[in-house]
C-alpha positions in Angstrom: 137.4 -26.0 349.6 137.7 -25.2 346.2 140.2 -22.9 343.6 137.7 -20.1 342.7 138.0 -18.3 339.1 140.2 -15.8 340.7 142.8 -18.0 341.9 141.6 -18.6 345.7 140.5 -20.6 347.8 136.6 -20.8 348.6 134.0 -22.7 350.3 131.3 -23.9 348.3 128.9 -24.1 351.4 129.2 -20.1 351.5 127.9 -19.4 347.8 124.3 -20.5 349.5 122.6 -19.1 351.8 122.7 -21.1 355.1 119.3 -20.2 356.2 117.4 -21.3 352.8 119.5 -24.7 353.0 117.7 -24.8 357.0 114.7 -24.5 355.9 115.1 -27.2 353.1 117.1 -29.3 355.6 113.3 -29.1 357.5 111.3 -30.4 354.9 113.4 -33.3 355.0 111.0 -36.6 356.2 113.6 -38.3 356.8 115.8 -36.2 358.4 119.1 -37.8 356.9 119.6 -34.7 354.4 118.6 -37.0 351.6 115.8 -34.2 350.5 118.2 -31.6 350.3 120.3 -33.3 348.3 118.0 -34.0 345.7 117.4 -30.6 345.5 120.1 -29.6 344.6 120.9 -32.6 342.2 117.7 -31.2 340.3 118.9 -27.2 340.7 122.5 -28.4 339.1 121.0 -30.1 336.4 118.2 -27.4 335.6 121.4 -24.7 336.1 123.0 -26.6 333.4 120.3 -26.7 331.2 119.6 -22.9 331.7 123.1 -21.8 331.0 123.1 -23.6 327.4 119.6 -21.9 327.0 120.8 -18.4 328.0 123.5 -18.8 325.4 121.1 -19.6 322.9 118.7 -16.4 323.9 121.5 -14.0 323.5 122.0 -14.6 319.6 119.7 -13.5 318.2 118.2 -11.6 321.1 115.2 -13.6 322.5 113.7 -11.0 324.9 110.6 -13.3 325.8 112.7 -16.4 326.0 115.3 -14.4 328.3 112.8 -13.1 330.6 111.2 -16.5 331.3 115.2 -17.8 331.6 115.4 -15.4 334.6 112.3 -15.5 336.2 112.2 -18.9 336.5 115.8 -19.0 337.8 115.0 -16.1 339.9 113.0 -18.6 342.4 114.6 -21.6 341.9 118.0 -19.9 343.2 116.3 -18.5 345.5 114.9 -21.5 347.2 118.6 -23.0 347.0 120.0 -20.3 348.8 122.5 -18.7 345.7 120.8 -15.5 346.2 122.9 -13.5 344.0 122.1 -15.1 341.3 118.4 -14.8 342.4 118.7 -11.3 342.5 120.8 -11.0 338.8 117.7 -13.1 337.6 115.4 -10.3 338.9 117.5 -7.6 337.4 117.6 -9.6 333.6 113.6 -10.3 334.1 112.8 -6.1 334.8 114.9 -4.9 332.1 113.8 -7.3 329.4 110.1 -6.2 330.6 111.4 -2.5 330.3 112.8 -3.1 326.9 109.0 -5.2 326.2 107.7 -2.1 326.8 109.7 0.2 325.1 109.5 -1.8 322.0 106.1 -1.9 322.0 105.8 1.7 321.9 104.8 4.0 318.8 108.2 6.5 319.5 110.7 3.1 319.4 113.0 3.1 316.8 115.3 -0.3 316.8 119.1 0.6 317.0 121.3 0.1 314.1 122.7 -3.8 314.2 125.7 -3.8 316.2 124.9 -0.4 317.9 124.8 -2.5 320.6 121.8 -3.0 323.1 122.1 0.0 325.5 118.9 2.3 325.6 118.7 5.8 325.1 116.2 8.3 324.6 113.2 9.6 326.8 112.6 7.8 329.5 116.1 7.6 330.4 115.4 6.7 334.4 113.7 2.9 332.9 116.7 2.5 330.8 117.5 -0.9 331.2 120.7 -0.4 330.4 123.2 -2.5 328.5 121.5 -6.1 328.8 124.7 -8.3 327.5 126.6 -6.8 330.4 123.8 -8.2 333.0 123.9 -11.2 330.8 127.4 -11.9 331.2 127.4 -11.1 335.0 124.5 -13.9 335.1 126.3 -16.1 333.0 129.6 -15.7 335.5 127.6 -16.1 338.5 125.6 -19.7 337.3 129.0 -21.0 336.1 130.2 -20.4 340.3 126.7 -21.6 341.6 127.4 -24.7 339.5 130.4 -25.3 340.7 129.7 -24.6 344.5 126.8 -27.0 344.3 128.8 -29.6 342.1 131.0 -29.6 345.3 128.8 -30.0 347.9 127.0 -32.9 346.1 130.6 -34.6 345.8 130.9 -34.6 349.5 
């Protein structure tokens, strides 16, 4: 167990999803759970790494950098089981393409600086919204992966 942001108790075993930690524990040779963890030595060190690059992305905005950020997290979460953080990942990687796009288009007109990120205009049903808020949400959710893997590795 573990003191969560929030002040409670949690288990780190239930920020990943049991079933994708199965079907790792199956790959396993051995058998002696050595496989998975060395996953998950590898994820909490590439989480790491990816937190400090996020950071970096969001100032100045990197929308290319961001979108490979996520997509690549977006599977590797996924294959460890933190599944909400997989599907955060999905969500950054589809509105940085939407905001790609919208860039790329003859009618876009760049925001004032510090008019913030949220987009308006036609098209209003792609907006991808305001990205920092999905950003920081990301953010939040790597820091209790992190620490819900760091956890389980100790034991």
């Amino acid at each position: 167990m573990t003191l969560s942001a929030n002040g409670q108790l949690s288990d780190p075993h239930t920020m990943l999803d049991a079933a994708a930690l199965a079907r790792l524990s199956e790959l396993d040779p051995t058998g002696d759970g050595t496989l998975v963890q060395r996953v998950l030595a590898t994820y909490a060190t590439s989480l790491e790494r990816s937190r400090s690059e996020l950071s970096r992305a969001r100032q100045p905005m990197q929308p290319e950098v961001l979108r490979h950020l996520a997509h690549t997290l977006k599977s590797s979460s996924a294959s460890v089981g933190a599944l909400a953080l997989s599907a955060l990942c999905a969500q950054v990687e589809h509105r940085v393409r939407v905001l790609n796009e919208r860039r790329a288009a003859p009618e876009f007109v760049e925001p004032p600086r510090g008019a913030g990120r949220a987009l308006t205009g036609p098209g209003a049903a792609d907006d991808p919204g305001d990205i920092d808020s999905l950003l920081d949400a990301m953010l939040a959710e790597m820091r209790r992966v992190s620490d819900a893997v760091q956890a389980m590795l100790q034991v």
